[in-house]
N, C-alpha and C positions, 0 to 999 in steps of 0.2 A: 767659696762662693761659685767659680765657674765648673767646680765638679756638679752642684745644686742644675743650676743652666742648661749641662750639658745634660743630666737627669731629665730633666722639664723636656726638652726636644727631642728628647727620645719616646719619652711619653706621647708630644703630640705627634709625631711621624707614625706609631703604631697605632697612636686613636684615628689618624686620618684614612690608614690604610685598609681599616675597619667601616671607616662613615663611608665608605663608594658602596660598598653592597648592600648597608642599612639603608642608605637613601632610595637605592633602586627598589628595592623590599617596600618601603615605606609607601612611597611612589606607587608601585602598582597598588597593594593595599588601599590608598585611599581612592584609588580610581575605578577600582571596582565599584569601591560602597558607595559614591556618588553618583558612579552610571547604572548602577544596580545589575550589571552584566560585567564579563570579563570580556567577552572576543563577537565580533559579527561575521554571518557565514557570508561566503558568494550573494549570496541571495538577501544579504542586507539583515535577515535575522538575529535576535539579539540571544548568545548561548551564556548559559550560566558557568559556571567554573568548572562543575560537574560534568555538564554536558558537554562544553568542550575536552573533557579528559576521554569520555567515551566516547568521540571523534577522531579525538586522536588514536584512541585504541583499537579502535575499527580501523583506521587510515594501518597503523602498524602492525595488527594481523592481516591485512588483507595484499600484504607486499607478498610476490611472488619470488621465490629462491633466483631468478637470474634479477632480480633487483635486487637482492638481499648480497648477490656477489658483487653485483656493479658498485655498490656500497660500500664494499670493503675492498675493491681495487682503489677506489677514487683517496678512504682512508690512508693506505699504505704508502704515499706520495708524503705525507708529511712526514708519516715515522720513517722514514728512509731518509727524510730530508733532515729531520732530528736528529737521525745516528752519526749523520754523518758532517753536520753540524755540530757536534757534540765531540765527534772526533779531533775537530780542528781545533775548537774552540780549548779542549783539554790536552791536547798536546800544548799548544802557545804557552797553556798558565802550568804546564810540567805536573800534571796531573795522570800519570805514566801508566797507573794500575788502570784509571775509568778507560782511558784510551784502549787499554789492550779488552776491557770487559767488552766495551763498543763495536770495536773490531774483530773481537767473536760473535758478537749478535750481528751483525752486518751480514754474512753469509747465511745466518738462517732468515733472516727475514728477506732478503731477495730468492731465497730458495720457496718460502711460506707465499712473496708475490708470485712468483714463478706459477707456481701451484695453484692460485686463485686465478688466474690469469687463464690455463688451461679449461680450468673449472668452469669460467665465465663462456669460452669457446666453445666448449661442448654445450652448457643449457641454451646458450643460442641456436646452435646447427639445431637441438633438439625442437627449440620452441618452432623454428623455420618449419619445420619436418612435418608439426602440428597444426600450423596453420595451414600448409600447404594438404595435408590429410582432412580438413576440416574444410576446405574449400572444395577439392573433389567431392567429399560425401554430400554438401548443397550444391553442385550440380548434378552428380546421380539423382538427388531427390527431384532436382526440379526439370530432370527429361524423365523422371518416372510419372511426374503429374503432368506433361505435356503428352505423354503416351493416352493415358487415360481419358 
């Protein structure tokens, strides 16, 4: 009988751990089809599913490579924070192999930050470089139409 029990609980802990994402799913689901829209712009407009996908699509081709590194410096704070999290956590429980795997990955990924990090330094001096080249050529332009 308490093998039956202990069956049944296991059942419902993996049905439960199943019904959070179904609900969420659900949830939006029916909230579309009652608003008749998914999302509203800035501007109060009502975008369909669709159209809010080709928003976003635009939004994410239109990221410029020193936002695309800023991206992935900000990322690398957690997996560093993981590895090394991961470190601790599997030593305590004598888990000796994952430790030593972690502790090989550790130096490349502060090597791989390292490297974004420079990467992020140079697109900036470069963007600086641009702006400031793009500010002289409208003032050239506009002592050349004060000339005339």
């Amino acid at each position: 009988m308490w093998n039956w029990i202990n069956l049944t609980f296991d059942f419902i802990k993996k049905y439960f751990e199943w019904m959070i994402p179904i609900l969420i799913i659900l949830i939006i689901f029916i909230r579309v089809k009652i608003r008749k829209f998914f999302w509203l712009t800035r501007n109060g407009d009502e975008l369909s599913f669709k159209e809010f996908l080709t928003y976003w699509k635009n939004g994410i081709e239109g990221t410029t490579p020193l936002q695309q590194t800023k991206i992935i410096l900000w990322c690398m704070i957690p997996i560093i924070a993981g590895i090394i999290m991961g470190i601790v956590v599997s030593s305590f429980s004598k888990m000796w192999w994952i430790v030593l795997i972690l502790i090989g990955s550790l130096p490349i990924t502060l090597i791989q930050l390292l490297a974004t990090w420079q990467k992020y330094k140079i697109q900036k001096k470069v963007d600086e470089t641009m702006k400031e080249l793009e500010n002289q050529e409208e003032d050239k332009g506009e002592e050349n139409e004060e000339e005339k």
